[in-house]
C-alpha positions, 0 to 999 in steps of 0.5 A, a space after each residue: 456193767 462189763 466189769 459186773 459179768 467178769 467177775 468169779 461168781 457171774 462167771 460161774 453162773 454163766 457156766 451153769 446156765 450154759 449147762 443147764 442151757 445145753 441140756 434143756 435144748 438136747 431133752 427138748 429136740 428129744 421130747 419135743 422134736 423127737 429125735 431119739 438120743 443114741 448112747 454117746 448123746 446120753 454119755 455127753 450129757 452126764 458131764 454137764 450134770 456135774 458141771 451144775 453140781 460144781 456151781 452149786 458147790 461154788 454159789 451156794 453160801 458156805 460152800 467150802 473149796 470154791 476153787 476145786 469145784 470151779 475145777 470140778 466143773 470145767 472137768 466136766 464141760 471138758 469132758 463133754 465136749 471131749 464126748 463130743 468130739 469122738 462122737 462127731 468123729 463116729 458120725 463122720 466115719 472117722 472112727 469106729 463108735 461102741 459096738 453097742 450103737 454103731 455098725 462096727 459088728 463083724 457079722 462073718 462067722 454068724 449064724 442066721 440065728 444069731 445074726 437075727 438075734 443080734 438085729 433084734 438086740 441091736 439099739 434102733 438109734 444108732 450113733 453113727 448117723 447124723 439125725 440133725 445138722 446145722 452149719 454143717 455140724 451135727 449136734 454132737 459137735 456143736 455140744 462140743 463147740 459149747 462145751 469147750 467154750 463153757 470149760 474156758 469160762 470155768 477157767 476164767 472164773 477161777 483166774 479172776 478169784 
């Protein structure tokens, strides 16, 4: 039975599942739950997309360069959780997020127009807040919990081809 899940095909579909996984539950806490995705958690799920693309490329019969995609989607898991980690850094204050969804903006020099003009353009999710935490991790970093994890397996498919 053990011996069934470690082997290169079973590995890959986990990975999958794990992406497909990751992204059912962010789609649901925002159409469900109703929390709103801010930038980065956008940019976070795009790689996981890629990662189910390189399990298609690697289950599919025929696929040709098994081993690159195996690559290709523990790159993309990688760098999801990658994203991750920079965003739960932006959540934490440790650094400054994209001026596009954190309060980074220098307001000194502006007028009343444009600083009013700036607040009406500005995202209403920004990625600087925590919406949701467990653990005390917010979203953003157990994506990254996960997505390192779903790399390793990724990796470990290709050692056992």
């Amino acid at each position: 039975m053990i011996a069934a899940l470690l082997r290169p095909r079973a590995l890959v579909l986990l990975a999958a599942a794990g992406s497909a996984g990751l992204l059912l539950a962010a789609l649901a806490f925002e159409h469900l739950g109703g929390l709103a995705p801010c930038p980065l958690c956008i940019w976070q799920r795009w790689p996981h997309v890629v990662a189910l693309a390189g399990a298609l490329a690697v289950v599919l019969p025929g696929s040709l360069g098994g081993a690159w995609w195996a690559l290709v989607g523990a790159g993309g898991a990688a760098t999801s959780g990658g994203i991750g980690v920079y965003h739960a850094g932006v959540e934490q204050g440790w650094w400054s997020g994209p001026t596009a969804c954190a309060a980074a903006q220098d307001l000194s020099g502006m007028s009343a127009e444009d600083l009013l003009e700036a607040i009406l353009a500005a995202p209403v999710v920004r990625c600087d807040e925590i919406p949701w935490e467990m653990f005390g991790l917010s979203m953003a970093a157990w994506n990254a919990v996960a997505s390192f994890a779903l790399a390793g397996v990724w990796l470990a498919s290709l050692r056992r081809a």
